[in-house]
PyMOL Python script that loads the backbone (N, CA, C, O; Angstrom):
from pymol import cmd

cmd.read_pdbstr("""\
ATOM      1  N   UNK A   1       5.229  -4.601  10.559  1.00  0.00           N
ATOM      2  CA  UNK A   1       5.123  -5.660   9.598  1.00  0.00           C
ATOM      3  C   UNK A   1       6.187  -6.700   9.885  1.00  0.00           C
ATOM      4  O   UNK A   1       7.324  -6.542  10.330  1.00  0.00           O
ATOM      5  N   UNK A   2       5.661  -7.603   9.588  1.00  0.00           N
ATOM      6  CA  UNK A   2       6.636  -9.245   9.862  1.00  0.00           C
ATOM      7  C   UNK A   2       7.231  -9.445   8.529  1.00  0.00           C
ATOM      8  O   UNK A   2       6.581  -8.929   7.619  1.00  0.00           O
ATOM      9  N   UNK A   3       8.120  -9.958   8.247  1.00  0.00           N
ATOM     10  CA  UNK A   3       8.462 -10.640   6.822  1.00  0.00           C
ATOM     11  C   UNK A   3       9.250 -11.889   7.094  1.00  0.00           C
ATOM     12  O   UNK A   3      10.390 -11.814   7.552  1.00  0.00           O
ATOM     13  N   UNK A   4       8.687 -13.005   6.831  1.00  0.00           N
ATOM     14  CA  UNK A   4       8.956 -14.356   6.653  1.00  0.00           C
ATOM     15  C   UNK A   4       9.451 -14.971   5.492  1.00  0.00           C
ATOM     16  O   UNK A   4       8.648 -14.792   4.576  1.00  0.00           O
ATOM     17  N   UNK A   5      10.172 -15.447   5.233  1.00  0.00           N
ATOM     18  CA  UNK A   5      10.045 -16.291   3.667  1.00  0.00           C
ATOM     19  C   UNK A   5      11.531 -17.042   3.407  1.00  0.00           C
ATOM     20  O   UNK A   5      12.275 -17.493   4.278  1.00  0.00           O
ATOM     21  N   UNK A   6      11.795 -17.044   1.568  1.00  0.00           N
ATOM     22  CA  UNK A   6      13.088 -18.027   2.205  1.00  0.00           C
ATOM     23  C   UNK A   6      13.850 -17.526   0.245  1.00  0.00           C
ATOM     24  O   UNK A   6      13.311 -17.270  -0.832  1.00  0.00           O
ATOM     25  N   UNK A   7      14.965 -17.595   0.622  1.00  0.00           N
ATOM     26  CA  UNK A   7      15.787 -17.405  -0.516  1.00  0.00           C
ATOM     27  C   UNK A   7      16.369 -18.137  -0.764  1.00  0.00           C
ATOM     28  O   UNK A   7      16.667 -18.845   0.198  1.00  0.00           O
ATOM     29  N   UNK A   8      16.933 -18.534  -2.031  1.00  0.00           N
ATOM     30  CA  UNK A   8      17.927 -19.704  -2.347  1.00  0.00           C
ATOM     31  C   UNK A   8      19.331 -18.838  -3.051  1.00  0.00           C
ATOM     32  O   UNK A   8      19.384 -17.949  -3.901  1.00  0.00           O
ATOM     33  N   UNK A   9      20.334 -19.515  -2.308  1.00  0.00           N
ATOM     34  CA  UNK A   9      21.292 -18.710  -2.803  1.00  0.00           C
ATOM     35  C   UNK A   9      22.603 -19.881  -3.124  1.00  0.00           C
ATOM     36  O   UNK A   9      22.989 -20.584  -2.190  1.00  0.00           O
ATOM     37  N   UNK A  10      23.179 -20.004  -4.394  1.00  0.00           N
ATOM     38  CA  UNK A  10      23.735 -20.781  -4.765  1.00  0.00           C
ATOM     39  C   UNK A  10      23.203 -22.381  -4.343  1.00  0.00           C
ATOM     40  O   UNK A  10      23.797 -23.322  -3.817  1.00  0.00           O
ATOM     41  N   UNK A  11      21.645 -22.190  -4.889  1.00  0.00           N
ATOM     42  CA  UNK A  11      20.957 -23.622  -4.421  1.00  0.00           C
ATOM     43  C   UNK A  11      20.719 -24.406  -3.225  1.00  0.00           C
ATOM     44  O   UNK A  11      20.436 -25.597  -3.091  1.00  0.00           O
ATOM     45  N   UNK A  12      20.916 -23.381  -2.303  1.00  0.00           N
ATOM     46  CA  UNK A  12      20.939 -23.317  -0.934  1.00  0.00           C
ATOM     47  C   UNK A  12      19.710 -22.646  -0.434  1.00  0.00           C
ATOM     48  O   UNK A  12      19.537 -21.429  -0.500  1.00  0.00           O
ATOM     49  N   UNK A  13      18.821 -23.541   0.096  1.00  0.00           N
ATOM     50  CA  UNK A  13      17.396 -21.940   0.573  1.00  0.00           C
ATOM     51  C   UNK A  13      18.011 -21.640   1.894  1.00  0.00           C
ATOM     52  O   UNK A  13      18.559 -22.496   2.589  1.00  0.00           O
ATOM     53  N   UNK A  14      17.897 -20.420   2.197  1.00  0.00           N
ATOM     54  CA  UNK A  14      18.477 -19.624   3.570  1.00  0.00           C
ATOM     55  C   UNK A  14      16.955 -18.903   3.963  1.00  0.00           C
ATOM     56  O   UNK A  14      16.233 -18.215   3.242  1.00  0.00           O
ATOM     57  N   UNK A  15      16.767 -19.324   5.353  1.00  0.00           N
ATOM     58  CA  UNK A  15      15.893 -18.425   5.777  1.00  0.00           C
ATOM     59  C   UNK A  15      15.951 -16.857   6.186  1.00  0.00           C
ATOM     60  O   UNK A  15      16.844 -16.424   6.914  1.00  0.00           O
ATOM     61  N   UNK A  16      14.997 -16.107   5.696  1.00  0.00           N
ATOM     62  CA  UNK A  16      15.544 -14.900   6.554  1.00  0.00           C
ATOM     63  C   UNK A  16      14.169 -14.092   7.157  1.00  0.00           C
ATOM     64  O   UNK A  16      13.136 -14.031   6.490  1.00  0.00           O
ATOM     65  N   UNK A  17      14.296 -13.478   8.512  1.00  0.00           N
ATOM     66  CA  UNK A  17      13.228 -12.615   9.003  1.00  0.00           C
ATOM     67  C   UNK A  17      13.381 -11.508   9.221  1.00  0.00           C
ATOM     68  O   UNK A  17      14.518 -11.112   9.475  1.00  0.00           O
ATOM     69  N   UNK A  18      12.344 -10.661   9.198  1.00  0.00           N
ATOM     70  CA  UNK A  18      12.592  -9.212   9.206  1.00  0.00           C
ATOM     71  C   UNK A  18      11.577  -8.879   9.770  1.00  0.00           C
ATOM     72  O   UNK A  18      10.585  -9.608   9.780  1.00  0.00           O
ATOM     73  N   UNK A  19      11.630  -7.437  10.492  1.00  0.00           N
ATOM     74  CA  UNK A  19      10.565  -7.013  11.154  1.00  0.00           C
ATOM     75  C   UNK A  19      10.702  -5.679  11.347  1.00  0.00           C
ATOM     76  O   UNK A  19      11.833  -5.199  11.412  1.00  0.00           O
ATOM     77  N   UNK A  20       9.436  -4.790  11.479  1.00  0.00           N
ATOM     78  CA  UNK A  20       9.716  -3.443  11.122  1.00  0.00           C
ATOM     79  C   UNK A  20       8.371  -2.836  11.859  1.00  0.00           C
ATOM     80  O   UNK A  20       7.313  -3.377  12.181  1.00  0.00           O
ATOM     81  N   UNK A  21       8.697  -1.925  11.948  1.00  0.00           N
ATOM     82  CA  UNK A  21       6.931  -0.973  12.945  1.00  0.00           C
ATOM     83  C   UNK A  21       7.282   0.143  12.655  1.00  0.00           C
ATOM     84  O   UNK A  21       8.487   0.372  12.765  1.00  0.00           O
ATOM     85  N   UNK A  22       6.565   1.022  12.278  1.00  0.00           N
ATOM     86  CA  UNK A  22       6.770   2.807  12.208  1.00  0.00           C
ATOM     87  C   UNK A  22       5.792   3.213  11.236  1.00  0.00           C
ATOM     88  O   UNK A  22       5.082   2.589  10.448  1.00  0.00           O
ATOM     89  N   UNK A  23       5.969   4.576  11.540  1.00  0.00           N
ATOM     90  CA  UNK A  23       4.156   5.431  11.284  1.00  0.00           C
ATOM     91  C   UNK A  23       4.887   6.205   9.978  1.00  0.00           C
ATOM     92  O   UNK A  23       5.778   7.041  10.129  1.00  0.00           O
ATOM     93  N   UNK A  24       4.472   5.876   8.948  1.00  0.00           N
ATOM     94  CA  UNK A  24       4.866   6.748   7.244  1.00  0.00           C
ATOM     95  C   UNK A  24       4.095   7.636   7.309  1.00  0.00           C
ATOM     96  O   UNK A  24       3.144   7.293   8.011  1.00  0.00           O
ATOM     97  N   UNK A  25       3.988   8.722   6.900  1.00  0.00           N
ATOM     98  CA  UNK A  25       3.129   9.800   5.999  1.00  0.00           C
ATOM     99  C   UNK A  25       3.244   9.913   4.538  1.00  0.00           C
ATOM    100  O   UNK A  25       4.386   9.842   4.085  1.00  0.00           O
ATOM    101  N   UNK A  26       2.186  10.089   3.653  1.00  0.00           N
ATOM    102  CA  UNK A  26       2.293  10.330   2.300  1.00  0.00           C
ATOM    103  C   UNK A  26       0.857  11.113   1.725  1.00  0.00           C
ATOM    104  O   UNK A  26       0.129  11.414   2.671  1.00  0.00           O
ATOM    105  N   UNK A  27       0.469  11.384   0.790  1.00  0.00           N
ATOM    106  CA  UNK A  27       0.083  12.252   0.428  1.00  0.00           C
ATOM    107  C   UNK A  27      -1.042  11.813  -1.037  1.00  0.00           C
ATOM    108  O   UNK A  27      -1.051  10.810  -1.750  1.00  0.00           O
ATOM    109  N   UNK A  28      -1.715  12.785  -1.047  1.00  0.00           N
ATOM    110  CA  UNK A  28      -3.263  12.363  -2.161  1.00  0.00           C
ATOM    111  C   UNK A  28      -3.673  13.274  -2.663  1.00  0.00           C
ATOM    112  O   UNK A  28      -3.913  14.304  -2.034  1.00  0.00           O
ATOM    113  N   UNK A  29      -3.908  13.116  -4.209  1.00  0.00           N
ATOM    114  CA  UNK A  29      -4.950  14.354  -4.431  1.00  0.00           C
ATOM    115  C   UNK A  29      -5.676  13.730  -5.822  1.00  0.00           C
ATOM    116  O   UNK A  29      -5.269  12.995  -6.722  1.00  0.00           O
ATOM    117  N   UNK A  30      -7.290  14.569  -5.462  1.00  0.00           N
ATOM    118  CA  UNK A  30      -8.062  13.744  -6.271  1.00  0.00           C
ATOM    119  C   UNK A  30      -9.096  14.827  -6.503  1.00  0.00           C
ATOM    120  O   UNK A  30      -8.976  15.974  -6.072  1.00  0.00           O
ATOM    121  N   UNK A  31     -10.117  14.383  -7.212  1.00  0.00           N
ATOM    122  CA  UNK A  31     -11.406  15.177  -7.830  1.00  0.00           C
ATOM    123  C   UNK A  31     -12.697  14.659  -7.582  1.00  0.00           C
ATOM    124  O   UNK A  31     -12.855  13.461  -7.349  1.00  0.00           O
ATOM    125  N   UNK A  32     -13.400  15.264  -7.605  1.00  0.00           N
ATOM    126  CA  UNK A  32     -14.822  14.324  -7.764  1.00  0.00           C
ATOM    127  C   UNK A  32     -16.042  15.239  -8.359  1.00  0.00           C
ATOM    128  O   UNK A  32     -16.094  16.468  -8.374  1.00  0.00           O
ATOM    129  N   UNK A  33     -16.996  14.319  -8.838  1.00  0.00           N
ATOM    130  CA  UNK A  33     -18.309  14.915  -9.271  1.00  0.00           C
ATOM    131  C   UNK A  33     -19.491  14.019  -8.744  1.00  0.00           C
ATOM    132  O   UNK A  33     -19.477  12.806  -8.532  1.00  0.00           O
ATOM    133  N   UNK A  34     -20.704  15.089  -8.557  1.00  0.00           N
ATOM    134  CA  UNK A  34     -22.037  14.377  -7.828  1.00  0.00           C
ATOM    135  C   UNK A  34     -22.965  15.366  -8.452  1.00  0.00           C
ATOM    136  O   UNK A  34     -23.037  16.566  -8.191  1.00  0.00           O
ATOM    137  N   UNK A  35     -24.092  14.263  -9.844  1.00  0.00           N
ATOM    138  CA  UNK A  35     -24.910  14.693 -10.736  1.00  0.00           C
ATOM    139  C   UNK A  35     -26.034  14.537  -9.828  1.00  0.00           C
ATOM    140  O   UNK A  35     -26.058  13.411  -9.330  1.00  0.00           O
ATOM    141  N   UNK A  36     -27.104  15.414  -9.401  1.00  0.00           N
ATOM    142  CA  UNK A  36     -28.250  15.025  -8.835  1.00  0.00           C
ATOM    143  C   UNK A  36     -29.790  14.502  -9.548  1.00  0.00           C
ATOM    144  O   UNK A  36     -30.652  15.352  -9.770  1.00  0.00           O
ATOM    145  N   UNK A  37     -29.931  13.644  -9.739  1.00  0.00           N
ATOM    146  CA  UNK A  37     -30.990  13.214 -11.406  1.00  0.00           C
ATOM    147  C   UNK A  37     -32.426  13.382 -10.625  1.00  0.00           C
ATOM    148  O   UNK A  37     -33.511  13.394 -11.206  1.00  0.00           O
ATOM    149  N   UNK A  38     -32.292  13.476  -9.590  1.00  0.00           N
ATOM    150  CA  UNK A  38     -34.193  13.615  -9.416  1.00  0.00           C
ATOM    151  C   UNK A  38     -34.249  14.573  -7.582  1.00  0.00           C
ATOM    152  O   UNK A  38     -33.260  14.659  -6.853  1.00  0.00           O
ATOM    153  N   UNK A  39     -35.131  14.940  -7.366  1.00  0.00           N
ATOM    154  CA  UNK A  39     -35.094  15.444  -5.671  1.00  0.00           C
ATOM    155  C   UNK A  39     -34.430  14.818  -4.561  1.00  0.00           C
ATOM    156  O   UNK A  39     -34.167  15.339  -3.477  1.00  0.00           O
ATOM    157  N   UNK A  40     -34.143  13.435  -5.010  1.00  0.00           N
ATOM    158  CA  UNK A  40     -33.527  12.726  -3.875  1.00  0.00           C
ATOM    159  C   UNK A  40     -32.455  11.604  -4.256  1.00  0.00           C
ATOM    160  O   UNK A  40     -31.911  10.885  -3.418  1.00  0.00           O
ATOM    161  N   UNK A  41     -32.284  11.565  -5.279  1.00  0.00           N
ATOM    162  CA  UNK A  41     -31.253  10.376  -6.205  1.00  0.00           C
ATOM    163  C   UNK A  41     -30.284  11.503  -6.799  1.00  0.00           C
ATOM    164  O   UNK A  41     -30.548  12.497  -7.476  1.00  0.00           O
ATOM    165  N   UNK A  42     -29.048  10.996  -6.304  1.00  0.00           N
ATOM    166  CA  UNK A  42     -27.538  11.804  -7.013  1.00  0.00           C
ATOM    167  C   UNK A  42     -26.376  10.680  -7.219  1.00  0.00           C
ATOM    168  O   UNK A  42     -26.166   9.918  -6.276  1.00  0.00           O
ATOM    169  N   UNK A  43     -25.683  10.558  -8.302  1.00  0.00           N
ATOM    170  CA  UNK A  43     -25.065   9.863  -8.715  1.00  0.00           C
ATOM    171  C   UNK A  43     -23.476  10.415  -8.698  1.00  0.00           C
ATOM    172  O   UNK A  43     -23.251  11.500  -9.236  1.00  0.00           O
ATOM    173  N   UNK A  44     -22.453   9.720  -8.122  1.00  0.00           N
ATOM    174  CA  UNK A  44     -20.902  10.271  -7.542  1.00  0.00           C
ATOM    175  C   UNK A  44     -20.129   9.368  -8.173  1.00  0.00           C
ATOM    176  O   UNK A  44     -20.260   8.151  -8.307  1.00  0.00           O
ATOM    177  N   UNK A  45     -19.077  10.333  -8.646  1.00  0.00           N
ATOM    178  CA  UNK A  45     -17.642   9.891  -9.012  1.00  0.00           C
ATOM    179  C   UNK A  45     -16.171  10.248  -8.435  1.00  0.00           C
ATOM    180  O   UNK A  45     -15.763  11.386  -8.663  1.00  0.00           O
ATOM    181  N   UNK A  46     -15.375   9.391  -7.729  1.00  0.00           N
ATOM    182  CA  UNK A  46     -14.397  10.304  -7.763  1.00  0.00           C
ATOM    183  C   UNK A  46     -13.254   9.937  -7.836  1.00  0.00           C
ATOM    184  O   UNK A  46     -13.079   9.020  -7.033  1.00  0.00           O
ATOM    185  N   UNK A  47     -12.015  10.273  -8.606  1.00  0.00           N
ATOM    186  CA  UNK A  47     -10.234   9.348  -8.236  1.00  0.00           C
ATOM    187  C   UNK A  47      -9.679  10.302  -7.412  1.00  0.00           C
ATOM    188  O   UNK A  47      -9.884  11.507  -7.270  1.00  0.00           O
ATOM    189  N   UNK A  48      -8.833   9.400  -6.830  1.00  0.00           N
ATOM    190  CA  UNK A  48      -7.778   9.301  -6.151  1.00  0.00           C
ATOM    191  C   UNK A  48      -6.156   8.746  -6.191  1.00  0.00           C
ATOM    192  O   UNK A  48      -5.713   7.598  -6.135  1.00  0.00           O
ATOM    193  N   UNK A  49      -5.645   9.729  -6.280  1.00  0.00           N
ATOM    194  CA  UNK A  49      -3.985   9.181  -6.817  1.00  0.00           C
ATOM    195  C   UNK A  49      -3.310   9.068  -5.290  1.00  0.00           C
ATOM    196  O   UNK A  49      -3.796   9.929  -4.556  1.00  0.00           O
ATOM    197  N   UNK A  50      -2.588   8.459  -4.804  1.00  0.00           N
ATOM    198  CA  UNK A  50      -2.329   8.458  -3.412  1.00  0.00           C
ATOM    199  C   UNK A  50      -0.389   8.162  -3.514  1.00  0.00           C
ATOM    200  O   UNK A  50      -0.358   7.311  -4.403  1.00  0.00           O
ATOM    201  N   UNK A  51       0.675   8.336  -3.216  1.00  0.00           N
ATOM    202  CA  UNK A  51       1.749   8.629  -2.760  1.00  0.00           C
ATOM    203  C   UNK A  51       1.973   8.151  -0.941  1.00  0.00           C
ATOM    204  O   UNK A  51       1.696   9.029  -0.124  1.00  0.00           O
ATOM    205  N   UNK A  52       2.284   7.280  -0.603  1.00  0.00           N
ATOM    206  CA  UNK A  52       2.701   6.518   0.641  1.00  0.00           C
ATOM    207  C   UNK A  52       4.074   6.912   0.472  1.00  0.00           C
ATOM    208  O   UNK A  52       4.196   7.947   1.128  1.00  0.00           O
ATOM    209  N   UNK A  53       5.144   6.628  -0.057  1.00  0.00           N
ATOM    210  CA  UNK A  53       6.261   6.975  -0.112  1.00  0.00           C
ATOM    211  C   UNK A  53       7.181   5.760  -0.423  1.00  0.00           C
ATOM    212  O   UNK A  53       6.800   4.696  -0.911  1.00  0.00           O
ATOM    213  N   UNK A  54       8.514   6.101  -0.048  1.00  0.00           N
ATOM    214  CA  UNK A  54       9.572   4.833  -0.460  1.00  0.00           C
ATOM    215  C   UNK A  54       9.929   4.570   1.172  1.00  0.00           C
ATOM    216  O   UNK A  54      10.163   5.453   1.998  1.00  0.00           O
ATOM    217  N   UNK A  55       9.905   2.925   1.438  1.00  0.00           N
ATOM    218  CA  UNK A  55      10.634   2.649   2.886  1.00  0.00           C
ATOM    219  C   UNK A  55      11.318   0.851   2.159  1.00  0.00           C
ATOM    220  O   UNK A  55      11.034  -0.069   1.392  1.00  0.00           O
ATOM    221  N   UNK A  56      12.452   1.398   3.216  1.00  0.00           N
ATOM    222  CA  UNK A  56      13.228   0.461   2.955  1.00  0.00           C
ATOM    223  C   UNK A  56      13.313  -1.187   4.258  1.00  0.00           C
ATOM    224  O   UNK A  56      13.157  -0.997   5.464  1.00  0.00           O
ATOM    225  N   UNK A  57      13.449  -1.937   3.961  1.00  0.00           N
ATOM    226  CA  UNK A  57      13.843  -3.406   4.889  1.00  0.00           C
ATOM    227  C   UNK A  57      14.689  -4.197   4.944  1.00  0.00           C
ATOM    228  O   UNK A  57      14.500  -5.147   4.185  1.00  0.00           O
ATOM    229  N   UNK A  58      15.516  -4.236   5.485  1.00  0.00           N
ATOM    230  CA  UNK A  58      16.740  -4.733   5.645  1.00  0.00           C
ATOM    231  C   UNK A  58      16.674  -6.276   6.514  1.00  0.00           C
ATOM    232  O   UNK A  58      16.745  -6.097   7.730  1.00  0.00           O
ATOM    233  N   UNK A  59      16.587  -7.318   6.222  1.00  0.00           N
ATOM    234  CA  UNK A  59      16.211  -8.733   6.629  1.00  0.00           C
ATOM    235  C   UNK A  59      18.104  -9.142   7.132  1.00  0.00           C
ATOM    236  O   UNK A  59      19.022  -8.561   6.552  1.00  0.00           O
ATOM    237  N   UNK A  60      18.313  -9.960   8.003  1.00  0.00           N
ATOM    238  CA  UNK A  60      18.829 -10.815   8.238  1.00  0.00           C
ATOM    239  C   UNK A  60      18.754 -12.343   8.569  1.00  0.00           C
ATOM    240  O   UNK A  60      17.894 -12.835   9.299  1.00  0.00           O
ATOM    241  N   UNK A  61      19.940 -13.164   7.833  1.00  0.00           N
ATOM    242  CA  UNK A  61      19.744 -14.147   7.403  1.00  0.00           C
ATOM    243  C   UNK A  61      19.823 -15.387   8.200  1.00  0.00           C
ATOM    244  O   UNK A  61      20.702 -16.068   7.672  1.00  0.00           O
ATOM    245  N   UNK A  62      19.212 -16.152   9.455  1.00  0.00           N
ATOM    246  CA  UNK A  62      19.584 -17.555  10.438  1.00  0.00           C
ATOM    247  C   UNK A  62      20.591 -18.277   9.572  1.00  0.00           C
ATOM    248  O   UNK A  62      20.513 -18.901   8.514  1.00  0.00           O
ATOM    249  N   UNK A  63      21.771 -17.899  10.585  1.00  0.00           N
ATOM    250  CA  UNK A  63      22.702 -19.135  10.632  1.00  0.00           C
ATOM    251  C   UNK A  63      24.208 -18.663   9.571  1.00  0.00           C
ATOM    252  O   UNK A  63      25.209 -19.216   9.114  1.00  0.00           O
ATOM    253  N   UNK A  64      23.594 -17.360   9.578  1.00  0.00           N
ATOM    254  CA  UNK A  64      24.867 -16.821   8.451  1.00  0.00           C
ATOM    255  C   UNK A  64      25.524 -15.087   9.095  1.00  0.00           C
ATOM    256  O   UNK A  64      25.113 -13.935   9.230  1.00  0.00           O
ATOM    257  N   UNK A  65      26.586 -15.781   9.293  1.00  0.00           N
ATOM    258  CA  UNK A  65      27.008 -14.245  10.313  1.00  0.00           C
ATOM    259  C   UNK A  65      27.289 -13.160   9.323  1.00  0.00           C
ATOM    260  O   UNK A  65      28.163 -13.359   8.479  1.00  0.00           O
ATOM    261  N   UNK A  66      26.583 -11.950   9.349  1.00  0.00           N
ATOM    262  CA  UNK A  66      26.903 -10.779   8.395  1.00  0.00           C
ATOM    263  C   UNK A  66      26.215 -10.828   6.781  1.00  0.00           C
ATOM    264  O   UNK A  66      26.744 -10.270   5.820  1.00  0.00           O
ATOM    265  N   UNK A  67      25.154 -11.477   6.727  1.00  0.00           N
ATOM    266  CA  UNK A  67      25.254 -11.638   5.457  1.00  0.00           C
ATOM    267  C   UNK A  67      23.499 -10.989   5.485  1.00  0.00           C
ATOM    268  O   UNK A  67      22.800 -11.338   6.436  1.00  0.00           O
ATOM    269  N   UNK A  68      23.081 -10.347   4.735  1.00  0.00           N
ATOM    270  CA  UNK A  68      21.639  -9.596   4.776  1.00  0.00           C
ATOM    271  C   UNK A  68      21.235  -8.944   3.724  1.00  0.00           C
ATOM    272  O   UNK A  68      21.942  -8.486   2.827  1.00  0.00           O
ATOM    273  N   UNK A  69      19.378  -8.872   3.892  1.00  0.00           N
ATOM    274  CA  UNK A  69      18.982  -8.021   2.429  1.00  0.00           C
ATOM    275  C   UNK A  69      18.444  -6.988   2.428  1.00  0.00           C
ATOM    276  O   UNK A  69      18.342  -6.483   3.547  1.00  0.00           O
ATOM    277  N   UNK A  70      18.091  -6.506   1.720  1.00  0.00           N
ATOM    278  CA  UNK A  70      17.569  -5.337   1.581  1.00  0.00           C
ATOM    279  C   UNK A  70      16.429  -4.870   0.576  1.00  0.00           C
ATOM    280  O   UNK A  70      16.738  -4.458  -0.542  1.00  0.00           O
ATOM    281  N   UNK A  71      15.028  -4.945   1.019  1.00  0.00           N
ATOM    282  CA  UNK A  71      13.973  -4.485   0.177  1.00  0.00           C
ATOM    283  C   UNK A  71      13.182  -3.919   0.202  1.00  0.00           C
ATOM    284  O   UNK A  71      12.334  -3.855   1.091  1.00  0.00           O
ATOM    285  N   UNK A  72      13.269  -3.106  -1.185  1.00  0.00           N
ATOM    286  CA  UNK A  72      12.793  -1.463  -1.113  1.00  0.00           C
ATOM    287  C   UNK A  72      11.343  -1.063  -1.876  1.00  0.00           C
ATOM    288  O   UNK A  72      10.948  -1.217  -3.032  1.00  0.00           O
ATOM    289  N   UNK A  73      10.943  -0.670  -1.069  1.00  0.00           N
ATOM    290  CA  UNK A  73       9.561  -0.833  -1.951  1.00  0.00           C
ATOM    291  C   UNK A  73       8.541   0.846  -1.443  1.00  0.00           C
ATOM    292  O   UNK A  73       8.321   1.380  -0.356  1.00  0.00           O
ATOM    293  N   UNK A  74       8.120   1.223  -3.028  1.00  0.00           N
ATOM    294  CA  UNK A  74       7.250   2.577  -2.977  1.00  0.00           C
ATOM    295  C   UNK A  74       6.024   1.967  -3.312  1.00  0.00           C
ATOM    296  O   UNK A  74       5.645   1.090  -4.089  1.00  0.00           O
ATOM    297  N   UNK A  75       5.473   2.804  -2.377  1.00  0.00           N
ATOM    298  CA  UNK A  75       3.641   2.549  -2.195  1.00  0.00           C
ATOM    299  C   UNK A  75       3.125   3.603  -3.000  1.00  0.00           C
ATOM    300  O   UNK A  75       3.582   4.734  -2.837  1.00  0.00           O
ATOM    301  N   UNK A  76       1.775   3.283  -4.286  1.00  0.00           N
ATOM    302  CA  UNK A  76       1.495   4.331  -5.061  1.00  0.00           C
ATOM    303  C   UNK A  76       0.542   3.326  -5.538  1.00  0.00           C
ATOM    304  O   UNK A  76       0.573   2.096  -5.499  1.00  0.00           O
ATOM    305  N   UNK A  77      -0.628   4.470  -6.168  1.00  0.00           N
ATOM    306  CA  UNK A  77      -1.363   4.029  -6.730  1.00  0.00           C
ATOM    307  C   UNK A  77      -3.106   4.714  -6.751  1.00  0.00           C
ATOM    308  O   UNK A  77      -3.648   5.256  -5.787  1.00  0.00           O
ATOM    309  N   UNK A  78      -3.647   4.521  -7.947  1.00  0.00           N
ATOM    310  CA  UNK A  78      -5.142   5.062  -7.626  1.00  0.00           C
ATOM    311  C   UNK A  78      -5.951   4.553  -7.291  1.00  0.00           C
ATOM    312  O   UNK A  78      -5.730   3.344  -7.234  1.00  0.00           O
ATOM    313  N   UNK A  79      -7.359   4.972  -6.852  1.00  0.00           N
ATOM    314  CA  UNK A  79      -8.546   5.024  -6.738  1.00  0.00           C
ATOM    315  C   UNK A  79      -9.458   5.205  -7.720  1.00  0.00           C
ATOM    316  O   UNK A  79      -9.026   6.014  -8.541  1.00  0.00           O
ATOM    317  N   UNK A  80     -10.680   4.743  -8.024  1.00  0.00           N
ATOM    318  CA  UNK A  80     -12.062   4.910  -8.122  1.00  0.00           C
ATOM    319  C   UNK A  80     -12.892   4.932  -7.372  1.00  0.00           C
ATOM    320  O   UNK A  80     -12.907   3.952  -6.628  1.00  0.00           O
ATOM    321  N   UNK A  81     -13.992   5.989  -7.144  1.00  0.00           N
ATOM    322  CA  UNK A  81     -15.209   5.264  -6.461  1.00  0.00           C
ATOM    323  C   UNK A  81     -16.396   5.941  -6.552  1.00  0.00           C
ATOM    324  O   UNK A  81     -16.671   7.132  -6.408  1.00  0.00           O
ATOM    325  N   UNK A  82     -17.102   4.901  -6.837  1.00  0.00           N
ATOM    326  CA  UNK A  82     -18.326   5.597  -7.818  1.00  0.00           C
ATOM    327  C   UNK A  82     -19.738   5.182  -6.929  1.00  0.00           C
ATOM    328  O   UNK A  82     -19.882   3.971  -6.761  1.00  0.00           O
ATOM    329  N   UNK A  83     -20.426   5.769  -6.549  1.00  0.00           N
ATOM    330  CA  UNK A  83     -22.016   5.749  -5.557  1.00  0.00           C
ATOM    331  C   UNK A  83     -22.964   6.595  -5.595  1.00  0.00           C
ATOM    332  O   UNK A  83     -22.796   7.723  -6.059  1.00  0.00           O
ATOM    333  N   UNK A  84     -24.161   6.154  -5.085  1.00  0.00           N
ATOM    334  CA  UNK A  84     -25.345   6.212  -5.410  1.00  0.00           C
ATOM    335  C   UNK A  84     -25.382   7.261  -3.678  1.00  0.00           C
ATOM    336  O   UNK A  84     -24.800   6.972  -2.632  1.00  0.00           O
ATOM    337  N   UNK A  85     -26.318   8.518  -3.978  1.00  0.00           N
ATOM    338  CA  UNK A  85     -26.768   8.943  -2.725  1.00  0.00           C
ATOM    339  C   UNK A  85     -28.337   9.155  -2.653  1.00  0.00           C
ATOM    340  O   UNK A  85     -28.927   9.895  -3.440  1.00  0.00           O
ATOM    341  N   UNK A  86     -28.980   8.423  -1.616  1.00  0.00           N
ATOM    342  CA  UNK A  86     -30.216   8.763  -1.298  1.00  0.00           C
ATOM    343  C   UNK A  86     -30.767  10.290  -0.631  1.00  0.00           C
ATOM    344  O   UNK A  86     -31.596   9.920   0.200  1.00  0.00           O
ATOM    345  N   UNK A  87     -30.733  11.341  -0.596  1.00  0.00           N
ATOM    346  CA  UNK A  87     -31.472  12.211   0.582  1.00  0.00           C
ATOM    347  C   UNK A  87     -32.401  12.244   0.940  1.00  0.00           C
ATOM    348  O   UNK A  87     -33.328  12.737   0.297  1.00  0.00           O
ATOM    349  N   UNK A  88     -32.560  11.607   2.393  1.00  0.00           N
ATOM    350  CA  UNK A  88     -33.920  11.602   2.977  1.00  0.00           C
ATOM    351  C   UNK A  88     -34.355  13.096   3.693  1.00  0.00           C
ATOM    352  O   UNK A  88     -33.652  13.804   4.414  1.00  0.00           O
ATOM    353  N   UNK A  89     -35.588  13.293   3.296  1.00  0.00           N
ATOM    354  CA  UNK A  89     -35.999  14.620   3.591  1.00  0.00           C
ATOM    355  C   UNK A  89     -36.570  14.802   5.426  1.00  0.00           C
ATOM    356  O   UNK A  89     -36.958  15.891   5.846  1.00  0.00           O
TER     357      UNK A  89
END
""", "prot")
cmd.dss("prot")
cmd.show_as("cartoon", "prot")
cmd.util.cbc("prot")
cmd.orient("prot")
């Protein structure tokens, strides 16, 4: 991931870039149901809670020796998903 953008610090915007690559693991668990209403029509539900984890980014700032940020951010969140199944015989 790239991160571009710009901060203002004592009314000053300072640019800063950051850049980052690496493979996370995190984790899911969910349920589902599938009502079948006729020989070939079934109707599906299912959530999903998902856990990516916490990673951190540390940006440095053009034109300012030693001075840098740091932003931390956890990935989370659910799912729905609800569909229609045909079975062809």
């Amino acid at each position: 991931m790239n991160y571009i953008g710009q901060m203002h610090f004592a009314a000053v915007p300072i640019d800063y870039i950051g850049s980052d690559s690496a493979t996370h693991a995190g984790w899911t668990l969910g349920s589902g149901l599938e009502h079948r209403y006729n020989g070939n029509l079934s109707v599906k539900a299912e959530y999903l809670y998902y856990d990516l984890g916490k990673h951190t980014l540390v940006t440095t700032q053009n034109g300012i020796a030693g001075f840098s940020s740091q932003f931390d951010t956890h990935t989370r969140g659910s799912l729905v998903r609800v569909g229609l199944n045909w079975k062809f015989n």
